[in-house]
C-alpha positions, 0 to 999 in steps of 0.5 A: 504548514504547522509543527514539524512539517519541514521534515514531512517533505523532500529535502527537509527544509521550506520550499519557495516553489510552489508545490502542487502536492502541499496545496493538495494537502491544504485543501484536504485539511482544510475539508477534514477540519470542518467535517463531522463524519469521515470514512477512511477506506484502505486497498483490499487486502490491506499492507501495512502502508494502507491500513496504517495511513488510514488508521493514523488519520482516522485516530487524529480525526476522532480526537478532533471529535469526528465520527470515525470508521475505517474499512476495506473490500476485503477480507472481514478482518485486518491481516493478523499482524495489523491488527494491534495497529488499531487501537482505538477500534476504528475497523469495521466490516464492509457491510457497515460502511454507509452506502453513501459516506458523508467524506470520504477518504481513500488510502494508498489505493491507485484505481477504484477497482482495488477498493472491490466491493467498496468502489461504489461508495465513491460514485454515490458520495460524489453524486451526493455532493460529498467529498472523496480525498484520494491519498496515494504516492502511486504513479499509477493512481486514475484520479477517481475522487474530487480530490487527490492528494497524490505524491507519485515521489513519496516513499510510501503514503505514510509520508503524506498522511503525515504532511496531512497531519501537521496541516492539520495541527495535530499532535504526533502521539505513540500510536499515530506513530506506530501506524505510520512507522508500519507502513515506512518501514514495510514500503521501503522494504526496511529503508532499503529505498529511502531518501535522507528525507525519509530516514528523518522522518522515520527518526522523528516517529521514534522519537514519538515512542516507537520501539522498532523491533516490536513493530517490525517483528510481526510485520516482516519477521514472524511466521507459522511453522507451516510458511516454511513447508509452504516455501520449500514446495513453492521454491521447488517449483520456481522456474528461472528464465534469463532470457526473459525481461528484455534479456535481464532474467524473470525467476517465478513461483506460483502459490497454489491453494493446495499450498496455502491452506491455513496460511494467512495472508501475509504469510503468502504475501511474503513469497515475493520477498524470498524469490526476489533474490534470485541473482540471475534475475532483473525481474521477480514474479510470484502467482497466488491462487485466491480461489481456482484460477484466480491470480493475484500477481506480485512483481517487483524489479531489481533496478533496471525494469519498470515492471509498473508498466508491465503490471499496467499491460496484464490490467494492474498497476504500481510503482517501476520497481514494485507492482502487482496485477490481479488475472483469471486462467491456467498459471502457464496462460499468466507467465504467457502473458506477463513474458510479453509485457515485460518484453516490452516494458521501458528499461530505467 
C-alpha cells in the first residue's frame, strides 16, 4: 500500500500476514484505476457511514477523470444533515442511475435488499460482465458482488474506503476528509467504540482540516423544535421489560407517523440514542412506522447481547451491538416477536 496506509489498518504498522481484506482491497484499486465510468451506491436511507464512504471514493475517482454518480433506493434526496458533505454534487436520483452501471460499487450495504429499488442494478451489471465491489465491515454482509471488500473488524466502512484510497495513490484532501470523518464519527458513536487504531486515523483526517465541531454538529447535535415534542410523547409511551433479553432487560419505544410528521429522518433515527440509556436494560429497541404498519426496527445492545443475531431471526441484519431489521404488522405482533429472538440470541 501507498502514502500513509500503515494508519488505515489495525495496529498501525506493516503486517507480515498475509491479509485477506488488504488483497481485497488491491484487487479493488487495481479495477477502479483502469475503469472510466464508476457508479457508487450507499443503503436506503443513507448514514453518515454509507453516503460518506460513497462519496469520499467517488470525489477521488472524478480527480482521476471517471465519470461519477452516487445514488441510493431511497428517498430522492440525502438526509439534510449529509448533504454539504457533497460538494462536488456526485448525488443523483435513482431514477438515473444506468440500468446496467459499467462498475459498480456498493457502500456499507450488508444484503441486496438494503439497496430497495436499486438491487437490480447489481444482477444486470454482473449479467454484462461488469464489476460490483461490495465495500462494508458488516458481519452480516451476504457476498452479492463479484468482489468483496469486506472487514467485518472495522470501526466503521470509512475505514476501508480509506485503505482503498491510499491503494490507489490518492491524496487525502478537506473534503474526503469530512466525508470519512462523518461516517468515523457517527459509527463509533462519538469514538465510544474506538480502537487506538481508529483514533489514529481520526487524527490523521484532522490533520487534512477537518474542524470537529462544525462536522459533528449537524450530524449528532441539532434538531428542530418539534423532535422534542416528538421525543416527550414517544418516551411516555416507552415500556421497559427487565425479564426480557435472556433476563438482561429490553426498554422499547414505538415512533408512529402521527408522531413523525414533518420530521426528517435523522430526527426520528436518533430516538435509539436517547432510549438506549436506559440503565435497567442490556437491550435498546425503537419501531418506526415508515408508512401504516411498516416498521423499520433499530436495536443495539449494551455489551452483553448479540442482538445482530437477533435482527437476523426478524429477517435483517448488522453488528452484535447494533443492528436493525425492517417488518410489517400491528406494533405489539413485532416486540412479540422480537421478544423471542432476543431470547435466544448468544450472550458475548
Amino acid at each position: 500500500m501507498r502514502g500513509q496506509s500503515d494508519i488505515g489498518r489495525p495496529g498501525g504498522g506493516p503486517s507480515t500476514a498475509v491479509d485477506p481484506v488488504e488483497l481485497a482491497v488491491a484487487e479493488a484499486a487495481r479495477k477502479l484505476s483502469e475503469a472510466s465510468d464508476v457508479t457508487l451506491f450507499a443503503h436506503i436511507n443513507p448514514d453518515a457511514d454509507a453516503l460518506g464512504s460513497a462519496l469520499a471514493l467517488g470525489r477521488a475517482l472524478r480527480r482521476r477523470g471517471c465519470t461519477v454518480r452516487v445514488s441510493f433506493g431511497k428517498p430522492e434526496q440525502p438526509p439534510f444533515s449529509l448533504r454539504d458533505l457533497d460538494g462536488d454534487g456526485l448525488v443523483v436520483p435513482a431514477d438515473e442511475v444506468p440500468a446496467a452501471p459499467p462498475t459498480l460499487v456498493v457502500c456499507d450495504t450488508g444484503s441486496l435488499q438494503r439497496l430497495g429499488k436499486l438491487a437490480d442494478r447489481v444482477a444486470a451489471t454482473i449479467a454484462a460482465g461488469g464489476d460490483v465491489i461490495v465495500i462494508d465491515h458488516h458481519v452480516s454482509n451476504t457476498r452479492y458482488g463479484t468482489l468483496h471488500v469486506v472487514d467485518e473488524h472495522a470501526e466503521a466502512t470509512v475505514m476501508i474506503v480509506l485503505r482503498l484510497l491510499d491503494e490507489l495513490g490518492e491524496e487525502l484532501d478537506l473534503p474526503m476528509a469530512r466525508c470519512l470523518y462523518a461516517g468515523l464519527v457517527t459509527d463509533t458513536r462519538s469514538f465510544r467504540h474506538a480502537s487506538a487504531w481508529t483514533h489514529r486515523v481520526a487524527a490523521r483526517l484532522l490533520e487534512a482540516g477537518v474542524d470537529p465541531e462544525a462536522t459533528t454538529r449537524p450530524l449528532l447535535d441539532t434538531h428542530p423544535f418539534d423532535w422534542m415534542n416528538m421525543l416527550s410523547r414517544v418516551l411516555s409511551e416507552a415500556r421497559l421489560e427487565p425479564d426480557a433479553a435472556r433476563g438482561l432487560g429490553l426498554v422499547h419505544a414505538t415512533v408512529r407517523l402521527a408522531h413523525s410528521d414533518g420530521l426528517r429522518s435523522e430526527d426520528v433515527d436518533s430516538v435509539i440514542d436517547v432510549v438506549r440509556t436506559t440503565s435497567e436494560a442490556e437491550v435498546a429497541a425503537v419501531l418506526k412506522e415508515t408508512a401504516p404498519k411498516h416498521w423499520s426496527v433499530s436495536l443495539r445492545a449494551d455489551s452483553r447481547l448479540d442482538v445482530g443475531r437477533a435482527a437476523a431471526a426478524c429477517g435483517g441484519g448488522g453488528h452484535r451491538l447494533a443492528s436493525g431489521f425492517t417488518a410489517q404488522g400491528s406494533a405489539e405482533d413485532i416486540i412479540a416477536a422480537l421478544r423471542k429472538a432476543l431470547d435466544e440470541a448468544p450472550l458475548l
